[in-house]
DSSP file (Angstrom, degrees, kcal/mol; ACC not computed):
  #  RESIDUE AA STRUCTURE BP1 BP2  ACC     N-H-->O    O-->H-N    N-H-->O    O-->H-N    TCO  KAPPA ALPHA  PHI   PSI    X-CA   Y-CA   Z-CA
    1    1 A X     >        0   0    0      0, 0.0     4,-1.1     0, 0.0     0, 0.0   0.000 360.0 360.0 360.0 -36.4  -29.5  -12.7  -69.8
    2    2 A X  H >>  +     0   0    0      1,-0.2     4,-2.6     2,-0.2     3,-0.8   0.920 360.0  61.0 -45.0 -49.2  -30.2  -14.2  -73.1
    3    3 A X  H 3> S+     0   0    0      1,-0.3     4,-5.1     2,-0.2     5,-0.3   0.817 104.7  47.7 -64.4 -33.6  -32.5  -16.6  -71.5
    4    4 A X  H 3> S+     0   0    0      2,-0.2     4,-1.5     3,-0.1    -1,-0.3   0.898 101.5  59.0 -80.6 -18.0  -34.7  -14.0  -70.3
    5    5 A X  H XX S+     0   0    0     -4,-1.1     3,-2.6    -3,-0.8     4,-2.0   0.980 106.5  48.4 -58.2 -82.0  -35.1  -12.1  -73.2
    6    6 A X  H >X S+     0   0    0     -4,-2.6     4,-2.1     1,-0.3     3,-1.3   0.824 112.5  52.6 -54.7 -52.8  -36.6  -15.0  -75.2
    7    7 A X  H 3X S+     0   0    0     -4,-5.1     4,-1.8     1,-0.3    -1,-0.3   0.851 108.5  42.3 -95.6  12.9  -38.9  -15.8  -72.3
    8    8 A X  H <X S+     0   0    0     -3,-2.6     4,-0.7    -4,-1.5    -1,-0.3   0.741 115.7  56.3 -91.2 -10.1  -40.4  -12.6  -71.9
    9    9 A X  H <X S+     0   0    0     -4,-2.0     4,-1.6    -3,-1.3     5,-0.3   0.964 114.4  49.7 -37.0 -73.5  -40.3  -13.0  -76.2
   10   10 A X  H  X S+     0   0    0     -4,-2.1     4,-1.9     1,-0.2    -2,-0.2   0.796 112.1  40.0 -13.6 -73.9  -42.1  -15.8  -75.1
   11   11 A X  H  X S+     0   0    0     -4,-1.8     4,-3.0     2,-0.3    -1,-0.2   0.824 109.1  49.7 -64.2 -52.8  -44.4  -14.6  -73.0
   12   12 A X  H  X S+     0   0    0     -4,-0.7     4,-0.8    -5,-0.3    -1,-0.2   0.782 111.1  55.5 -86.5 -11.5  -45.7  -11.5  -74.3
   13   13 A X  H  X S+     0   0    0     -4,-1.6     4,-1.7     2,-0.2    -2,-0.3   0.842 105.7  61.3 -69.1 -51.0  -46.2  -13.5  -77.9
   14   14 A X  H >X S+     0   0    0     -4,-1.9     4,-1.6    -5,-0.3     3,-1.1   0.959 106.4  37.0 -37.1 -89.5  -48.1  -15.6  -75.7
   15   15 A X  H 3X S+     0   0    0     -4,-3.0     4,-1.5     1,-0.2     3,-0.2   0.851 109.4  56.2 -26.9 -95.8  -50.4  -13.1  -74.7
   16   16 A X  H 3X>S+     0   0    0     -4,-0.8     4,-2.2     2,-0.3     5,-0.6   0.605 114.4  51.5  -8.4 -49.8  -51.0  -11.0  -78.2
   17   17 A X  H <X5S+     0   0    0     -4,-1.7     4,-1.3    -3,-1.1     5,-0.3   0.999 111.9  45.1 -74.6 -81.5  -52.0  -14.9  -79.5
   18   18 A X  H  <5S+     0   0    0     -4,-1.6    -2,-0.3     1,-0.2    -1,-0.2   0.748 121.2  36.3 -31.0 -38.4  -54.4  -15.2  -76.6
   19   19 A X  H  X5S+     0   0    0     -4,-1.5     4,-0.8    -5,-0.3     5,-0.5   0.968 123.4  37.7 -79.8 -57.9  -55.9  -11.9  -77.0
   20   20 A X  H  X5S+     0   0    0     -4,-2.2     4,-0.5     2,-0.2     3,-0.2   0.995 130.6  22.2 -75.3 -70.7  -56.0  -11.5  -80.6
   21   21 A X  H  <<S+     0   0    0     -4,-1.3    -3,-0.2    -5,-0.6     3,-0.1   0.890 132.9  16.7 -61.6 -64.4  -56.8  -14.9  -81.7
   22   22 A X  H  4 S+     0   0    0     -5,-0.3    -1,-0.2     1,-0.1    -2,-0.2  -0.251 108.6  74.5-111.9  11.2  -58.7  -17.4  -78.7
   23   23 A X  H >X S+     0   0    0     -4,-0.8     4,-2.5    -3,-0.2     3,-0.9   0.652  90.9  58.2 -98.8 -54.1  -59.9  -14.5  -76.1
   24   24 A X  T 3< S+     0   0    0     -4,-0.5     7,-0.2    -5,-0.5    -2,-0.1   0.789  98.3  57.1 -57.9 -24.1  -62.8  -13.4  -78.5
   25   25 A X  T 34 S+     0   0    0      2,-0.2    -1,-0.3     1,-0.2     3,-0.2   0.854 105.2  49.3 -71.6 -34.2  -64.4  -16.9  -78.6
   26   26 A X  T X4 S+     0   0    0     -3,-0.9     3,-0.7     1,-0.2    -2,-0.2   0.957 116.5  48.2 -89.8 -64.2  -64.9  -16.9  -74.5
   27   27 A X  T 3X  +     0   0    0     -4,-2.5     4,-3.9     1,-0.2     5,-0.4   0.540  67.7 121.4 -64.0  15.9  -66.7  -12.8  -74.9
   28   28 A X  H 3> S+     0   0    0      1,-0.2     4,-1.7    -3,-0.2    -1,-0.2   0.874  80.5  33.2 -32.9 -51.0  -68.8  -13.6  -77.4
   29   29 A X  H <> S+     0   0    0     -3,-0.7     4,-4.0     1,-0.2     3,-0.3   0.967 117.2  50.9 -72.2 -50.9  -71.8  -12.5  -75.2
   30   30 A X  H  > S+     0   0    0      1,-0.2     4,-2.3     2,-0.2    -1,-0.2   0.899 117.7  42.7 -63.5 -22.4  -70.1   -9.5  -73.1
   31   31 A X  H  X S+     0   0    0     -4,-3.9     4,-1.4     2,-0.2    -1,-0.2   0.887 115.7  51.0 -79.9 -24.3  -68.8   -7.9  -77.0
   32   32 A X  H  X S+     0   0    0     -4,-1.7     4,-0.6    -5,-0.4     5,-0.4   0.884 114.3  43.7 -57.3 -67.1  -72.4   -8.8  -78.3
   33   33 A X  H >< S+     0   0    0     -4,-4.0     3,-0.8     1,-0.2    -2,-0.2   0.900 111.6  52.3 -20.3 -64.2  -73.8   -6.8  -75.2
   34   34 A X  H 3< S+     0   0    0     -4,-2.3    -2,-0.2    -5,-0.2    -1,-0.2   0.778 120.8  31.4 -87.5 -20.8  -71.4   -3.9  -75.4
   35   35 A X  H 3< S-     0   0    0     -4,-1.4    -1,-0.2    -5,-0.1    -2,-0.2   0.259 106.7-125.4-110.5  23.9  -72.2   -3.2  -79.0
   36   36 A X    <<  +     0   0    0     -3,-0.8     2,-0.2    -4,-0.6    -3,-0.2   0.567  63.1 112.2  46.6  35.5  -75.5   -4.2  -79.1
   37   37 A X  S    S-     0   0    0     -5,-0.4    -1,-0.1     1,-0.1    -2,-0.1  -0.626  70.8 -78.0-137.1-156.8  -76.1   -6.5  -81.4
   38   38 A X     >  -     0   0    0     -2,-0.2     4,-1.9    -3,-0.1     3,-0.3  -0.481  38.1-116.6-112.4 157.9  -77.0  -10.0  -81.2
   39   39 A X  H  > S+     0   0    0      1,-0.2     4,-1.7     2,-0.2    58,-0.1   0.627 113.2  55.3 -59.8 -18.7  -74.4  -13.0  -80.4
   40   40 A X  H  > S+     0   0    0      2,-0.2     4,-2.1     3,-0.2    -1,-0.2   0.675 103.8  54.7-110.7 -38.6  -74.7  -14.7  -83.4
   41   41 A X  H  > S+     0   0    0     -3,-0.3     4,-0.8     2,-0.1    -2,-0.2   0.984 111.2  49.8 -71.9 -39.0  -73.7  -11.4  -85.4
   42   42 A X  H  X S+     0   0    0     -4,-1.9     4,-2.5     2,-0.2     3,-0.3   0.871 106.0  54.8 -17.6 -67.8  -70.6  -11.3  -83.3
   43   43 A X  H  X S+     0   0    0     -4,-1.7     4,-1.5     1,-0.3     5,-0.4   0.955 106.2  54.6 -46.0 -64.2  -69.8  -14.8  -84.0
   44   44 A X  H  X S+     0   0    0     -4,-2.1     4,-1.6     1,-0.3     3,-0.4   0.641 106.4  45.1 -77.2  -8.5  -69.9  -14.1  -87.3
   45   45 A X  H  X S+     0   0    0     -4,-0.8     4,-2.3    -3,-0.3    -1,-0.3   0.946 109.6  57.0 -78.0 -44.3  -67.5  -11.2  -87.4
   46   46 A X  H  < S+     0   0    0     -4,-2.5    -2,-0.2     1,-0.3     4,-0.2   0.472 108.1  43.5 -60.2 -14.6  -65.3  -12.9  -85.5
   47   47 A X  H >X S+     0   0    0     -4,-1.5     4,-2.5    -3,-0.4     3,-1.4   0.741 109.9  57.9 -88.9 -45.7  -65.2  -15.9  -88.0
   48   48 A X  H 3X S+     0   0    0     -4,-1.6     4,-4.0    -5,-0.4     5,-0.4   0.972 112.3  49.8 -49.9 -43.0  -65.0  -13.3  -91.2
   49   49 A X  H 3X S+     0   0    0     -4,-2.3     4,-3.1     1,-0.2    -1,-0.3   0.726 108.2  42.4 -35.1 -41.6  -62.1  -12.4  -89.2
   50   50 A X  H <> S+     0   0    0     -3,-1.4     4,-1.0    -4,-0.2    -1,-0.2   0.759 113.1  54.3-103.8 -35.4  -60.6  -15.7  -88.6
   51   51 A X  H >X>S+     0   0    0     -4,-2.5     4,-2.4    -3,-0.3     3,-2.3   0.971 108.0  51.1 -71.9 -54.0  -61.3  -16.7  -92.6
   52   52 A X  H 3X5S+     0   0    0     -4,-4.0     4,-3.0     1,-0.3     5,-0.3   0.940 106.2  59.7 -44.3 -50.5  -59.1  -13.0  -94.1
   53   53 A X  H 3X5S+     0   0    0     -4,-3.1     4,-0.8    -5,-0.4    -1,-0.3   0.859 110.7  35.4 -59.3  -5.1  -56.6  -14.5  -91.6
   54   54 A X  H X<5S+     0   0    0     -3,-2.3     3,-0.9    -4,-1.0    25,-0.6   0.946 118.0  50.5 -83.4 -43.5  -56.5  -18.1  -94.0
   55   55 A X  H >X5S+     0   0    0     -4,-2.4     3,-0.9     1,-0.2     4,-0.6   0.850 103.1  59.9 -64.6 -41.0  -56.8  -16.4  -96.8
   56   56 A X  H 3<<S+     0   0    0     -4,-3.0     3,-0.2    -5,-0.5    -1,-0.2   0.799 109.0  45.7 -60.2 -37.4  -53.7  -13.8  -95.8
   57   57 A X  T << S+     0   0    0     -3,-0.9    20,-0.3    -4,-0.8    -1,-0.3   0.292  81.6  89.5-119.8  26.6  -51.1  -16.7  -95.5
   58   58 A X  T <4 S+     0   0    0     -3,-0.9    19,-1.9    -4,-0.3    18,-1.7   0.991 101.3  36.9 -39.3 -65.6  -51.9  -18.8  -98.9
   59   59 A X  S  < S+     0   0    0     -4,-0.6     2,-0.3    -3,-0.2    -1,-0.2   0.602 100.0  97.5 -73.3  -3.6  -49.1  -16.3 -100.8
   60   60 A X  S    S-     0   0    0     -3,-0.2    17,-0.4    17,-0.2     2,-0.4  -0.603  73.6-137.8-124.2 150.4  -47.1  -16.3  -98.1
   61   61 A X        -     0   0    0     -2,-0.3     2,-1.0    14,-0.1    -1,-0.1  -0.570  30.5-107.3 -90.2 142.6  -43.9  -18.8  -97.8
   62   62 A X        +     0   0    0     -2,-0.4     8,-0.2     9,-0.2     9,-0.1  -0.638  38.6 167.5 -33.1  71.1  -43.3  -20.6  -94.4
   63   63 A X        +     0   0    0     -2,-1.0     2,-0.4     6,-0.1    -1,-0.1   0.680  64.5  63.9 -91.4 -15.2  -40.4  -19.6  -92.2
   64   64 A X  S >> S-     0   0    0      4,-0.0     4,-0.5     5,-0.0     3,-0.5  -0.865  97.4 -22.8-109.7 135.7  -41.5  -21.4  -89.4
   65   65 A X  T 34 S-     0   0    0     -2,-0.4     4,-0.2     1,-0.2    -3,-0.0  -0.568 110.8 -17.6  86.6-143.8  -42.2  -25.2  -88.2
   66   66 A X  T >4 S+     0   0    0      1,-0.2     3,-1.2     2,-0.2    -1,-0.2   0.882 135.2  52.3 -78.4 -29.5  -42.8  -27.9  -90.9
   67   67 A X  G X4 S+     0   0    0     -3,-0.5     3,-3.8     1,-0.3    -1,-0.2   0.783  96.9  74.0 -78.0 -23.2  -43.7  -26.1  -93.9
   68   68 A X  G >< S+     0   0    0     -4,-0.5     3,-2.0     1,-0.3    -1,-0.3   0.846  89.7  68.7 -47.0 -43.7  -40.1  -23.9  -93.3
   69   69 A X  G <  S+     0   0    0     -3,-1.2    -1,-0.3     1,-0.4    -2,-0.2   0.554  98.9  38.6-102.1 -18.1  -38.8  -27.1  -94.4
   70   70 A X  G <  S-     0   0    0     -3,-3.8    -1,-0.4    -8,-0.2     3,-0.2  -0.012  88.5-175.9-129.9  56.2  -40.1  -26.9  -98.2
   71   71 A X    X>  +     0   0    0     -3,-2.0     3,-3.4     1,-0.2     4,-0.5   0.734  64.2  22.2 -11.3-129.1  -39.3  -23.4  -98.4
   72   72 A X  G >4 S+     0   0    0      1,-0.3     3,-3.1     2,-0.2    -1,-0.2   0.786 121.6  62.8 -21.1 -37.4  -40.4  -21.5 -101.6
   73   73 A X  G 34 S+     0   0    0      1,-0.3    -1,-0.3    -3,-0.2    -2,-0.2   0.580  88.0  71.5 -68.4  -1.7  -43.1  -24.6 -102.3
   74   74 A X  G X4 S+     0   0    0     -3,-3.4     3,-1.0    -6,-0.1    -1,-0.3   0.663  74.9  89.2 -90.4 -12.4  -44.9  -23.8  -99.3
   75   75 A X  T << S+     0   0    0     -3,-3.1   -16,-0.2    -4,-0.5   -14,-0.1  -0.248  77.0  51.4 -71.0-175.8  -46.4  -20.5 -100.7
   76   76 A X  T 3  S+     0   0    0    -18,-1.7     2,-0.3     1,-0.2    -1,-0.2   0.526 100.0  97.1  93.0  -3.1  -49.8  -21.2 -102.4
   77   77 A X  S <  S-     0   0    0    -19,-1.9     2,-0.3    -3,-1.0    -1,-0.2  -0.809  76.1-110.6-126.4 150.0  -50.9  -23.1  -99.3
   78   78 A X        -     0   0    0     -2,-0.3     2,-0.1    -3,-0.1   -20,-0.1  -0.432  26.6-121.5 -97.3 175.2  -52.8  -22.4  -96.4
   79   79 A X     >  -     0   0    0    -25,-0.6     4,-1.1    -2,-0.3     5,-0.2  -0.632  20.1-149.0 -67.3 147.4  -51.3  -22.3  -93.0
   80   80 A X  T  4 S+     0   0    0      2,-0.2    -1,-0.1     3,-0.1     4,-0.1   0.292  96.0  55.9 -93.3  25.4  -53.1  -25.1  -90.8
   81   81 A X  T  > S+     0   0    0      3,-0.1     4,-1.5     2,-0.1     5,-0.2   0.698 109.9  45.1-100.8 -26.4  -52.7  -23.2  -87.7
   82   82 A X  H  > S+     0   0    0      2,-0.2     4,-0.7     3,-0.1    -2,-0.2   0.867 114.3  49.1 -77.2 -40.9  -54.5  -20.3  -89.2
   83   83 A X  H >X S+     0   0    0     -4,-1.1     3,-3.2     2,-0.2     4,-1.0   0.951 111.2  48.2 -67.2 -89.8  -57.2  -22.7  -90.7
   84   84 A X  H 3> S+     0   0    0      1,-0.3     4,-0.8     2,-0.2    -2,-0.2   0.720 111.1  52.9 -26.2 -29.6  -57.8  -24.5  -87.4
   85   85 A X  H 3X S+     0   0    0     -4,-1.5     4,-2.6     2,-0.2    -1,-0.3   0.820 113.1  43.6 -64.5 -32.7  -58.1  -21.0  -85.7
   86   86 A X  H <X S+     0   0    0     -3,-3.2     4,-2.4    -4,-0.7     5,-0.3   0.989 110.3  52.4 -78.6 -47.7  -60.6  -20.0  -88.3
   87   87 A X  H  < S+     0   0    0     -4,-1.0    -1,-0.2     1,-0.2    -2,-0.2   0.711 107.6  57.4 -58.6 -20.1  -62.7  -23.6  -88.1
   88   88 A X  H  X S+     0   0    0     -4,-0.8     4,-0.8    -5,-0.3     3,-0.4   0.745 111.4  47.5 -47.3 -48.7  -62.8  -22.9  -84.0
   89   89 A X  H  X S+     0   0    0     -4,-2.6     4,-1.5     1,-0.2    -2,-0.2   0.857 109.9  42.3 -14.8 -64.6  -64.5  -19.6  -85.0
   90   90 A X  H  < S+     0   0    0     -4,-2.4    -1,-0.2     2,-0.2    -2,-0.1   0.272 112.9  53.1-106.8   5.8  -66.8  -20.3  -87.1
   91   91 A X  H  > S+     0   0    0     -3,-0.4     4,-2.5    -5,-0.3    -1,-0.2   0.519 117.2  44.8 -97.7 -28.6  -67.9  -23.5  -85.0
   92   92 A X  H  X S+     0   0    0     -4,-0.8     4,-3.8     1,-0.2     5,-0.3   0.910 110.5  50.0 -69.2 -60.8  -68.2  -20.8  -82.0
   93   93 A X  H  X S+     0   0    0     -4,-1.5     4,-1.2    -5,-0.3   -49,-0.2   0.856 109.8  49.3 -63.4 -27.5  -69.9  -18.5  -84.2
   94   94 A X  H  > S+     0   0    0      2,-0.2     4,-1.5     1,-0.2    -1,-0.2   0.913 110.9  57.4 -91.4 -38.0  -72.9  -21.7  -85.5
   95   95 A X  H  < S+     0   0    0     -4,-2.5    -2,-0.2     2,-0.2    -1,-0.2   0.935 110.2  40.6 -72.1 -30.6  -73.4  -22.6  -81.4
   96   96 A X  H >< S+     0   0    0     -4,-3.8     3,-4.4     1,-0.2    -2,-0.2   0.863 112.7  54.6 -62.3 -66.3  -74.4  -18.9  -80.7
   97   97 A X  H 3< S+     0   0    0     -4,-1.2    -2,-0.2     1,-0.4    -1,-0.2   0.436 110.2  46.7 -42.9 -44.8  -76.4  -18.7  -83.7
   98   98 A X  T 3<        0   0    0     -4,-1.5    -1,-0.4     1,-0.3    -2,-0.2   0.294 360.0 360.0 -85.1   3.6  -78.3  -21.7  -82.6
   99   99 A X    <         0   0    0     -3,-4.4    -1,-0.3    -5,-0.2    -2,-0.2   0.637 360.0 360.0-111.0 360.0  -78.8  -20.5  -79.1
């Protein structure tokens, strides 16, 4: 029973991470469409987005992965999952602009 809990934990984290984070990059054009303004402004909200989220986990200490591992010393830092989500953004966000 346990085992199923955790993967439908699993799973449905799964998703929420696919939608929230890596979903937006693939609609650039249909969210651009539906609110009528051009891809490249899109892009770029979708990077301011991606930058608050680097910025959000500087103060914040590590509970997870490697940085868990130098507890209190990790705040102050950024996450690098958070940063690599945001640099896939904002590389998304320079190929519309340029198309």
């Amino acid at each position: 029973m346990r085992a199923r809990i955790v993967l439908v934990a699993l799973a449905v984290s799964t998703f929420f991470y696919v939608t929230v984070e890596t979903l937006p990059i693939g609609l650039l054009p249909q969210i651009a469409d539906g609110v009528h303004v051009p891809d490249s402004a899109v892009g770029l909200l979708v990077t301011a987005y991606g930058l608050v989220v680097v910025v959000a986990t500087i103060p914040r200490v590590a509970r997870k992965g490697r940085a868990s591992y130098l507890g209190e010393r990790s705040a102050g830092h950024q996450d690098p999952g958070a940063t690599s989500t945001h640099l896939l953004l904002k590389a998304a966000a320079d190929a519309w602009s340029r198309a």
